[in-house]
N, C-alpha and C positions, 0 to 999 in steps of 0.2 A: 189191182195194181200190177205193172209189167212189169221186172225186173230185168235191165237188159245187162245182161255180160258176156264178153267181149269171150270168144272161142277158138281156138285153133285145133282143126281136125287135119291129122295125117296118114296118109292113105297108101299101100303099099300100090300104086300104079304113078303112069305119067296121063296125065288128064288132059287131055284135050282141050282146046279151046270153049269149040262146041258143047263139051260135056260140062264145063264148068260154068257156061251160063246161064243153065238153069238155075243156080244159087247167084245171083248177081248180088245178095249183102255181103258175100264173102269174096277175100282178094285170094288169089292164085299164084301161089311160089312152090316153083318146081326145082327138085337139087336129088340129084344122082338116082331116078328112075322112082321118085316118093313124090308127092304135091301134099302141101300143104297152103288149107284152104282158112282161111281168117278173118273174122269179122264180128262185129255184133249181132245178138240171137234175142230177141225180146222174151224167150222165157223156152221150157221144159221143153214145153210142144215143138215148138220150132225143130230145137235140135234133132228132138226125136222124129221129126219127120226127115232132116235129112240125111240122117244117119239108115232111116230105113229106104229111102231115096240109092243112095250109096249100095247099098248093101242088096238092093233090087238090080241094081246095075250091074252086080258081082264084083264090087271091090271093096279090097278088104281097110278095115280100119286096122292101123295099127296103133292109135292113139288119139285123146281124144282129152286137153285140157280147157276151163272154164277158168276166168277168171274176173274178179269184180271190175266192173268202169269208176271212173269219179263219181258217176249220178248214183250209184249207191249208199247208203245210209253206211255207218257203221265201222 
């Protein structure tokens, strides 16, 4: 079963149009040279793939919250 929860990753650059559309589940809000990218993530994998996506790219995360959706139990 996939659990999806909802994620916002903050990223110490200003991200591109282009660089951000290889994650097209995640929305793009940029505020004073950080992006923060947000959206829902269907499970572990995901994230961890984009975080090393990110991090392949040479930008840095500065933060990185999860948080449950409705469709959660619990």
């Amino acid at each position: 079963m996939f659990v999806v929860k909802r994620v916002h990753i903050r990223v110490d650059a200003d991200l591109s149009d282009d660089f951000t559309s290889i994650f097209p589940e995640l929305l793009k809000r940029t505020q004073r040279a950080t992006t923060t990218l947000t959206g829902n993530i269907a499970d572990q994998q995901e994230l961890q793939g984009i975080l090393n996506l990110l991090s392949a790219m040479d930008v840095d995360v500065i933060e990185v919250v999860t948080m449950p959706t409705d469709d959660e139990d619990g």
